[in-house]
VEXKE-360404 format. One record per residue (C-alpha): z, y, x; residue in one letter. Coordinates in steps of 0.2 Angstrom, whole numbers, plus 5000, padded with zeros to 4 digits. Layout:
N
ZYXA
...
END
This chain:
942
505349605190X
505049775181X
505349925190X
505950095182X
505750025164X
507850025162X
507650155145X
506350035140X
507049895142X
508749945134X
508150035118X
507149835118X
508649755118X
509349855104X
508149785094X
508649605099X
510649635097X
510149685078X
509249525076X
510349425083X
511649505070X
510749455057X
509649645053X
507749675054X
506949775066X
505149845071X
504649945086X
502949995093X
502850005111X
501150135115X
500450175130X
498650205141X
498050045147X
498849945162X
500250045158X
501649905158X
501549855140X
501349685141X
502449655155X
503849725144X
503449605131X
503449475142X
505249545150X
505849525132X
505349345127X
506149315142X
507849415137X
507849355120X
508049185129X
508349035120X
509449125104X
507849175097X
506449075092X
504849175095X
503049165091X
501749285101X
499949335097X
498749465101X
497449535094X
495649505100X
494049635101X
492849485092X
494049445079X
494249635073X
493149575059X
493849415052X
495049445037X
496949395044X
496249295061X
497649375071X
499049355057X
498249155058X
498849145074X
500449255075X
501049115059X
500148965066X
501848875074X
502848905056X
501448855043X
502448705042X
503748805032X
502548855020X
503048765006X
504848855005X
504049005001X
503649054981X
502148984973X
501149134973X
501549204988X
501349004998X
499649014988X
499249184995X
499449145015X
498348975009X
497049065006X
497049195015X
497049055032X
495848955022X
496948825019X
496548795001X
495548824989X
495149004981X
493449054991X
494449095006X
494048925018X
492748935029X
491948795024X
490848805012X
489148815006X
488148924995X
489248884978X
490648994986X
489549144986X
489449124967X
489949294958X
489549474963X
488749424978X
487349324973X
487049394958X
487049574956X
488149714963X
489749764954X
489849614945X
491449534943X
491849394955X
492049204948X
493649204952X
495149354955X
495349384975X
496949344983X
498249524981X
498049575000X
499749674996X
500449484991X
499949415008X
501149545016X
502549495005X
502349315008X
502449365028X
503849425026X
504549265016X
503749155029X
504549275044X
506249255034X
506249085033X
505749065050X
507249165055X
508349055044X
509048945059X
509049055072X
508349235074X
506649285077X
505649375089X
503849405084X
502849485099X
500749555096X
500049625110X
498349735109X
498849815089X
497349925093X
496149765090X
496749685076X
496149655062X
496349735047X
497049615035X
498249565048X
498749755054X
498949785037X
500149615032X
501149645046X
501549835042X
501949795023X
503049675030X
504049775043X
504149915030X
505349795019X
506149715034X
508249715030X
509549565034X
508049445039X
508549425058X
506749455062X
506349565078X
504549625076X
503849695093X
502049775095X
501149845109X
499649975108X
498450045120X
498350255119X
497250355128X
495650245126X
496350095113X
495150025104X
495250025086X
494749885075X
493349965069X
492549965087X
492649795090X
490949775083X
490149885093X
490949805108X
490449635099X
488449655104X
488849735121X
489249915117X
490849875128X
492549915116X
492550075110X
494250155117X
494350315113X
495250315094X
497150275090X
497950225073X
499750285068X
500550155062X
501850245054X
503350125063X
504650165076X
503650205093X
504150195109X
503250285122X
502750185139X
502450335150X
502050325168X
503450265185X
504250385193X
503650435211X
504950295218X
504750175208X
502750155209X
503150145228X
504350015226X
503149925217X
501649975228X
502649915243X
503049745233X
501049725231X
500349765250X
501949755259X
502449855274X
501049875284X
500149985274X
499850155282X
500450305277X
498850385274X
498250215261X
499950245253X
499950405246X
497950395243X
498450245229X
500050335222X
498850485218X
497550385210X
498650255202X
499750415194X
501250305192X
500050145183X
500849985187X
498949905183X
498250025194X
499750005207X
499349805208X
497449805209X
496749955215X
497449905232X
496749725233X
495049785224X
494649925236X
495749885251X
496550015262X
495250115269X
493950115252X
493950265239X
493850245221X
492550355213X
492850525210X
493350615192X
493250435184X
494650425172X
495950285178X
495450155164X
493650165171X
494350145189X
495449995183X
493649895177X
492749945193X
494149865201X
493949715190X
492249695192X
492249695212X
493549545208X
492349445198X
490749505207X
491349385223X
491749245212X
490149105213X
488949125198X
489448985187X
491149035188X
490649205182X
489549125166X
491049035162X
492449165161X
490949285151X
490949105139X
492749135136X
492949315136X
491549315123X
492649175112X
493949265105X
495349145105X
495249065121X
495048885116X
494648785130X
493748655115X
492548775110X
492348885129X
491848705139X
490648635127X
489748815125X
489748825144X
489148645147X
487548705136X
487348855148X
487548705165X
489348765168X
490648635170X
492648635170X
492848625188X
492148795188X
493448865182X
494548835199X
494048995208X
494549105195X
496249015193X
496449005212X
495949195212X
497349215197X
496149295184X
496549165172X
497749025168X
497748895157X
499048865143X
500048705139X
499048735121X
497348725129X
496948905130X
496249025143X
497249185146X
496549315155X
497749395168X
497549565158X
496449625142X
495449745155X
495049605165X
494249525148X
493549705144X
492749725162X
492049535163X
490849595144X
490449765150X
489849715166X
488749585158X
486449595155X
486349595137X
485249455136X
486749345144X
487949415130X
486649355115X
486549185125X
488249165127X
488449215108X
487149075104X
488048945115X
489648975106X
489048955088X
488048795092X
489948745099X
491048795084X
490948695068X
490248795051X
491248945044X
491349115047X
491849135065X
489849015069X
489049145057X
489849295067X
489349225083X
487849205077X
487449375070X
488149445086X
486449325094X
485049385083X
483649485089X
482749485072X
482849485053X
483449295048X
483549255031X
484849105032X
485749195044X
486049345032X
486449225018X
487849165029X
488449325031X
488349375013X
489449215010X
490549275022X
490949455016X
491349334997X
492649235007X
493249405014X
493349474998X
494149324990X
495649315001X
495949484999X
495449545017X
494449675024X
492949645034X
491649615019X
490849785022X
490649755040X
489649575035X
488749625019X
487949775031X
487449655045X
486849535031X
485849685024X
485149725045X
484649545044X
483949525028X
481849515030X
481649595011X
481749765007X
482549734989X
483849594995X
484249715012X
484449844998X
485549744987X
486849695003X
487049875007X
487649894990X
488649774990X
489149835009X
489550015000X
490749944986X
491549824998X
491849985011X
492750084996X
493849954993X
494449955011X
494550135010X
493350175022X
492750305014X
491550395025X
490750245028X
490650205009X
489450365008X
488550325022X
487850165017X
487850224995X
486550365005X
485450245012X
485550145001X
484950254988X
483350314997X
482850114997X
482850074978X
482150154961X
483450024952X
484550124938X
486049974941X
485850004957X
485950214958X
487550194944X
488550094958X
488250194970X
488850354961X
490250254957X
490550224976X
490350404979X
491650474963X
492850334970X
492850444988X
492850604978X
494350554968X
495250484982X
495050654991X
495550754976X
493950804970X
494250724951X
492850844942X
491650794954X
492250614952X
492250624935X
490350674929X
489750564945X
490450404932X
490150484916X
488250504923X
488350344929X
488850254913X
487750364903X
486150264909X
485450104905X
486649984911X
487549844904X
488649904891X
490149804901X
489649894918X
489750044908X
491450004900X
492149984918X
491350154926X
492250234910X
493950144911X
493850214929X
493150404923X
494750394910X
496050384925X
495050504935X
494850644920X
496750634917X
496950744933X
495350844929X
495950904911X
496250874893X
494150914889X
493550784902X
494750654894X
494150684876X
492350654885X
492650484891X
493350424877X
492050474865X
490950404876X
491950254877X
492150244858X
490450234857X
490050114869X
488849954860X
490249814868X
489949644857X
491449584848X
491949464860X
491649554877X
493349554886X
493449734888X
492949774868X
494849774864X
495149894876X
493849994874X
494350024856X
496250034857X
496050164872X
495050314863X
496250264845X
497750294856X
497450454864X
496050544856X
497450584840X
498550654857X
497350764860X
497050834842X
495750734838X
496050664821X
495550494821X
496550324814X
497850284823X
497750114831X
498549964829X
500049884837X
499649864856X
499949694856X
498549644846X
497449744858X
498049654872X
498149474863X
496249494858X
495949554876X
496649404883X
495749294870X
494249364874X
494549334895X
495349494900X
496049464917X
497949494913X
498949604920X
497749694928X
496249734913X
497949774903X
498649914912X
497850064905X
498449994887X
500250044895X
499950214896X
499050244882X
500450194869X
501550334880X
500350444878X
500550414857X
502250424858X
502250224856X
503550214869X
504550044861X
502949974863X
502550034882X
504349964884X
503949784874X
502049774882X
502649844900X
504249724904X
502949574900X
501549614909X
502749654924X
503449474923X
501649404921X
501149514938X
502749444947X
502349274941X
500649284948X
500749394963X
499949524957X
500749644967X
499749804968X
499849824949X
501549844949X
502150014954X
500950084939X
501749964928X
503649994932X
503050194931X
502550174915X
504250044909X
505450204919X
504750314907X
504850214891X
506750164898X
506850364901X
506450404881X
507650284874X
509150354885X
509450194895X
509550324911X
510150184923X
508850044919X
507350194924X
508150224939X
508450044944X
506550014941X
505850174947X
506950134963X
505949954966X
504250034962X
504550184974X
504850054986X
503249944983X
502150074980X
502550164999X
502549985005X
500849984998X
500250145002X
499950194982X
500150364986X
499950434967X
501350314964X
502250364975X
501950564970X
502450514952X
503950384954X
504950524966X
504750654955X
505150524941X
506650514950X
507050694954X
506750724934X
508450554934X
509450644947X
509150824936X
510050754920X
511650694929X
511750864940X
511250794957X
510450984960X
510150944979X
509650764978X
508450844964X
507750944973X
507450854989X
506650724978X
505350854970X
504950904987X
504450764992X
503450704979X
502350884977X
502050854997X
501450674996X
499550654992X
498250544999X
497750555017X
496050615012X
496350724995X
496550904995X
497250874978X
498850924970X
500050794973X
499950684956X
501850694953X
501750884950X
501950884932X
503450774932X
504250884946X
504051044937X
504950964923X
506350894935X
506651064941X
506551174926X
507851034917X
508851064932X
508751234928X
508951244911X
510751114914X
511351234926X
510851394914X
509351464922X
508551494906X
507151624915X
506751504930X
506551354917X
505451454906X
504351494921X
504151314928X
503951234908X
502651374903X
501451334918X
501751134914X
501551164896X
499851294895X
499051224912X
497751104916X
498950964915X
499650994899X
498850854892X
500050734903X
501450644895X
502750754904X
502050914898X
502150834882X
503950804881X
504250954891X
503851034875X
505551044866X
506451114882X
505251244885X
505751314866X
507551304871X
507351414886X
506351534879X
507451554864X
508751584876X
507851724882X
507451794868X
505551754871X
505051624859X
503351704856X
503051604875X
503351434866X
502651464851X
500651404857X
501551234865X
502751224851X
501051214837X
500251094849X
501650974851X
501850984831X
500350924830X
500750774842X
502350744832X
501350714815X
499750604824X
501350504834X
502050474818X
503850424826X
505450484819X
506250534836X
504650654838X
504750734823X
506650774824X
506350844841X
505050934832X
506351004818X
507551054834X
506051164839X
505851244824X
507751264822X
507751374837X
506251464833X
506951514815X
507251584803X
508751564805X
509051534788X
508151384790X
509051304808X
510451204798X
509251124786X
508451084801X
509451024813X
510450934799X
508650824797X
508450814814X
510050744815X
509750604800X
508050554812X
508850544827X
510250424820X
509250264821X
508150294835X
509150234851X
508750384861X
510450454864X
510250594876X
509050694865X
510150654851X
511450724859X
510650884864X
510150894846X
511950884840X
512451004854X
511351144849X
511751104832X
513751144836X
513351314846X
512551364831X
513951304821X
515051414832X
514251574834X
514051584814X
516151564814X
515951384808X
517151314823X
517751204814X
515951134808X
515451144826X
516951044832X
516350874828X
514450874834X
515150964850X
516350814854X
514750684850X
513750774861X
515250754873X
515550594871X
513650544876X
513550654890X
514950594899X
514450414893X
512750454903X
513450534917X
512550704911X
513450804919X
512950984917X
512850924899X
514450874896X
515051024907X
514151134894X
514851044878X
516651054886X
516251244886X
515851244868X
516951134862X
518351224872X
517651394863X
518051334845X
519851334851X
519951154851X
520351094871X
518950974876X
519450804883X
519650794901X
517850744911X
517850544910X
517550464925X
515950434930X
514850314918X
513550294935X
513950114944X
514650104960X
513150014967X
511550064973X
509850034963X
509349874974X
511049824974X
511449824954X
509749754953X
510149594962X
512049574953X
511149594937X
509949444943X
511449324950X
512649374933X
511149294923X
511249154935X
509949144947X
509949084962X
509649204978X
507849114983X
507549134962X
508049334965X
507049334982X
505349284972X
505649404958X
506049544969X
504949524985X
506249504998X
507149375007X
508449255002X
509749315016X
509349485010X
509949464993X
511549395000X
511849515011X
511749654997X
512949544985X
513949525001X
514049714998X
514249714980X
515649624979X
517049724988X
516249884978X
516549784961X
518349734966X
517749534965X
517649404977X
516449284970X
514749254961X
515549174944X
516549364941X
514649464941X
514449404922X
516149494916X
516049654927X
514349714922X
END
């Protein structure tokens, strides 16, 4: 029975009604320890009664370090129903669990460390590591299926100590939650939880570390202390009446409304004892604890250290352990009678609360602890939880040892987990040799920049520095450091940290990646920066049949000309990225950069051609982190050519996966992508709600400029040159157009509307610098489009007895080039020209084309401005169309355009990352707002 936990209790239940109605649902109960968490959780397994199938885990201070050990056991009871999931997403959890093969089993000998590891730092592994973001996708398909017979309640106890991989599944996962029927409900310690980063330090007897907290960024609920009557109904409960008054209020003070404390405070000091003084109630909780254990007989208490050291609780690896250390079974009787533990129907030891767990290591000699640790890996069959248990023993370097822990932090990497940073540094601590000890804390350094542990990246790149003369070794290491300096904003520091780097004697393809990565980080530090690392990169002695020679020679022909360099312009994308993959390039991922360099050219029909495949190839594979750059780049091709709708609908899905995912510069850019969408068609609030958002969203860490900037100050200067704020347009495209950002593909573009508002104004000297340099751009692009917005601009900019020659060119230019919306801004400009020279009639026809399209695209400020014209030349403009946009939302057109081609819904649930009751439930939707009632109609309404 629960006392005073009714809010509790009922915002729970909430969460179950929406499951059992068929809608997802997450909530994060937080509190100090002893609190009541877990009894809630218990309380609602219990509620959820047999309607709800329901699968429990918690996560485990030992295992914080083992890639996805606590999603492992959340899953275990449905891996049976792995086989309904998508290939790539079944293959993911596979190896991830060590199921399969792919270097994430356990087993394994000396061959699975082949690659980077036993090589040479920074190497490229034998085989790609499993997409960690793909593991979350595929729990949520495996979560969906399991809620496809009846709803599902997933409970995880003690958040605080999972492990990362797992943490981070589960959280992808809840964040795409929608009509699976899945109830998702965590609990966390506050006050003095333990993060996972602790758990090693509590791992060799520290004790867990509980003084950090993680926001989650879920729904929270807080689980606060009792009111004063219901921790004495519940104190009464626990001694009964005969307490005296005096006892009474003594424990209601020191418990301070904690249900733990209210239950075992009274039977660990008894009435008339004190608790210590100023000792925080945590600490009072494992003083309790330990007086419950310290009466127990001595075997008993090797045992439960046995299993509080094993971090599942399984009674096959805790008895044999303990039968090494002269404990037997039966000695586990006094601690059941004395209800510390129970054991489960599974075989598994339960302690009555993590504290207990908690108090039972702390209060343990050190020398026991490595003992125990020994006993437990000589019980545990080979694989990484053995070689953890193991390290967790040693007193002194051992070379096998490290080289099991080396082959660990491979596996880890493999399966796309954290945790490699944590076993390459212990293998480094345990490695006898400087140079190989120096080598793993390399290797540790990389590993901990790719878990984005930033701090601890540096910390390890230091010490490892002061170890080693090697020039390889120095050149990773600055690479490790320019990866935490761009991450926190600091891209000129980032920037000549990898130029430096790939500037010594290196391997030329070592060099090549350090400059692939220097290019994306000197597009945020400036046009010169750029024009460094591709020269550098054109220059760079790759043999012909390196993977990364086709690359590295399409990149600088791409851009540098963008820049005003004149060089020849490069080839056909394709052939690059058909020579790349010929040569070994790993596809998509080696091929993204291509992408934007042909936007950057102008190339846009090829971004389109090259982006829409290698987005298919990454949906095919699972390659899922790749994908919000790749759908950014597709938007903004589909943008260009007009086809307003089809960037939305793909900016839309990639805004989701990259929050999902965390891609923060992603998720700067595809909101103000967006923002720049909502701009054209008029939606002046949703506009500028959009562009707030994405200039306030940066990396945790960066004291950056959000990267969406560029693209939000074009949104809002369109928005205001639409709506005729020629000044506050003019402002916005001038600081975009001449800034430290000018270089960017937006400020590009931006171009031609910055001349439109400054002739407006009357200042077209402000355009005239930007106008010289995008005529530049035009000629190297050498695209037709480009250069009739170039003859636009210099229509505007006169002499006027120049403009009809060229807008009548621009005009011829624009015919064939499927880019509508400019093409009618051209025509539109052309007509107001027409007019205010007394050709009305003239003007009469390009003002109603202009009309046409804008109301055909939904341009509504557009169209609202050739009405006016048109209406001027004394010709009554057609009344506004009906909106063009559809009445679906992006996610909902998406899946009808799916099903009209005839796919199935589990067909669209693989393409899309989401679940096969979740695309029926958005057609359910669709279908009423399309005026049909069944699947075979989608094909002749869109």
């Amino acid at each position: 029975m629960l006392y005073g936990r009714e809010h509790e209790q009922s915002v729970v239940d909430g969460l179950l009604d929406a499951a059992r109605a068929g809608r997802s649902g997450v909530l994060l109960l937080r509190g100090e320890a002893g609190i009541g968490k877990t009894a809630l959780l218990d309380d609602a397994v219990a509620r959820a009664g047999e309607t709800f199938r329901v699968i429990r885990a918690a996560g485990v201070e030992y295992e914080a370090e083992l890639p996805y050990a606590g999603l492992s056991l959340l899953l275990a009871p449905g891996l049976d129903r792995l086989d309904a999931l998508p290939g790539p997403q079944r293959r993911a959890l596979e190896a991830a669990f060590g199921l399969a093969d792919g270097g994430a089993g356990e087993a394994g000998g000396a061959a699975e460390a082949s690659g980077r590891a036993v090589d040479q730092p920074g190497g490229q592994q034998a085989e790609r590591p499993t997409d960690r973001l793909l593991v979350g996708l595929a729990t949520l398909a495996l979560l969906a299926e399991l809620a496809s017979d009846q709803p599902l309640l997933c409970v995880l106890d003690d958040v605080q100590w999972l492990d990362r991989a797992s943490l981070d599944a589960l959280l992808l996962a809840a964040r795409r939650f929608q009509a699976e029927g899945v109830a998702l409900l965590l609990a966390s310690r506050t006050g003095g939880g333990a993060g996972a980063g602790a758990a090693a330090g509590a791992a060799v007897g520290a004790g867990p570390d509980i003084s950090s907290e993680r926001r989650l960024g879920l729904p929270e609920l807080e689980v606060t202390a009792l009111a004063a009557a219901d921790a004495t109904r519940l104190l009464a409960r626990r001694t009964g009446p005969d307490l005296p008054a005096a006892a009474r209020e003594r424990l209601l003070a020191e418990a301070a409304g904690n249900p733990l404390a209210l239950t075992e405070l009274p039977v660990a000091a008894g009435p008339q004892a004190h608790a210590p003084g100023g000792l925080p109630l945590t600490s009072r909780l494992l003083i309790a604890f330990h007086g419950q254990v310290t009466g127990l007989p001595a075997a008993t208490q090797t045992l439960l250290l046995v299993a509080g050291a094993e971090e599942r609780g399984e009674l096959d690896v805790i008895l044999p352990a303990a039968v090494a250390l002269g404990v037997t079974a039966e000695h586990l009787t006094p601690a059941e009678e004395a209800g510390l533990v129970t054991v489960t129907a599974d075989r598994r030891i339960a302690f009555r609360h993590p504290l207990l767990r908690s108090a039972i290591l702390q209060r343990a000699p050190h020398h026991q602890k490595l003992t125990v640790h020994r006993a437990l890996a000589d019980a545990l069959p080979d694989g990484d939880r053995r070689t953890w248990h193991l390290a967790l023993a040693a007193t002194a370097p051992d070379t096998d040892l490290a080289d099991a822990l080396e082959r660990a932090a491979v596996r880890a990497e493999r399966r796309g987990g954290h945790g490699g940073a944590a076993a390459y540094e212990r293998a480094a601590r345990l490695t006898p040799d400087r140079d190989g000890a120096t080598r793993r804390l390399v290797l540790a350094a990389e590993a901990a920049t790719e878990e984005g542990e930033l701090a601890r990246a540096e910390a390890l790149a230091d010490e490892a520095a002061g170890r080693t003369d090697s020039v390889l070794a120095h050149a990773l290491l600055d690479q490790v450091r320019a990866t935490a300096h761009f991450w926190r904003g600091s891209y000129p520091t980032a920037y000549r940290l990898l130029l430096d780097a790939a500037g010594t004697d290196i391997d030329p393809q070592h060099a090549a990646r350090m400059l692939f990565q220097a290019f994306h980080t000197a597009w945020y530090a400036g046009a010169e920066p750029v024009t460094a690392v591709l020269d550098r990169l054109a220059a760079l002695p790759l043999a012909d049949g390196d993977p990364l020679a086709p690359l590295a020679r399409h990149l600088p022909a791409a851009v540098l000309p963008a820049l005003g360099r004149p060089v020849a312009p490069p080839p056909p994308v394709r052939e690059a990225a058909e020579a790349a993959r010929r040569a070994g390039a790993e596809s998509p991922v080696d091929l993204v950069q291509l992408c934007g360099a042909t936007l950057i050219l102008g190339r846009d029909d090829e971004t389109a051609e090259l982006g829409a495949e290698l987005i298919a190839e990454a949906r095919a594979k699972g390659t899922v982190g790749v994908l919000p750059t790749l759908q950014f780049f597709l938007a903004e091709a589909e943008l260009f050519h007009g086809r307003h709708r089809d960037a939305e609908l793909t900016a839309t899905e990639a805004l989701g996966l990259a929050r999902d995912t965390g891609q923060h510069q992603w998720v700067s850019q595809l909101t103000a992508l967006l923002a720049y969408l909502a701009a054209l068609d008029g939606r002046t609030d949703h506009c500028t709600d959009l562009a707030a958002t994405a200039l306030a969203t940066t990396g945790p860490q960066s004291a950056a400029p959000a990267a969406g900037l560029p693209w939000a100050q074009w949104a809002l200067a369109l928005l205001d040159l639409g709506q005729g704020r020629a000044g506050d347009a003019a402002d916005r495209l001038h600081t975009l157009t001449t800034g430290p950002h000018r270089h960017h593909v937006s400020a590009t573009r931006a171009v031609p509307d910055l001349v439109e508002a400054a002739v407006r104004l009357g200042t077209p000297d402000r355009a005239a610098e930007p106008y010289e340099r995008y005529a530049r751009w035009a000629a190297a692009a050498d695209r037709p489009w480009a250069e009739a917005l170039r003859l636009r601009c210099q229509a505007l900019l006169g002499p006027d007895e120049l403009a009809e020659s060229a807008y009548r060119a621009a005009l011829d230019l624009h015919e064939p080039g499927h880019r509508p919306f400019e093409q009618a801004r051209t025509a539109l400009l052309y007509g107001e020209w027409l007019r205010r020279t007394r050709r009305r009639t003239d003007a009469r026809p390009h003002l109603r084309a202009a009309l046409e399209t804008f109301d055909r695209l939904a341009a509504h400020p557009w169209a609202a401005r050739a009405r006016t014209e048109l209406s001027a030349t004394g010709t009554p403009a057609p009344t506004p169309a009906g909106t063009a946009q559809s009445p679906l939302t992006p996610q909902e057109l998406q899946i009808a355009r799916l099903a009209a081609q005839g796919l199935t819904n589990r067909d669209i649930a693989a393409q899309l990352f989401l679940s096969p009751r979740t695309v029926a439930h958005h057609l359910y939707k669709a279908y009423p707002k399309l005026n049909i009632t069944s699947r075979t109609e989608l094909t002749t309404v869109l």
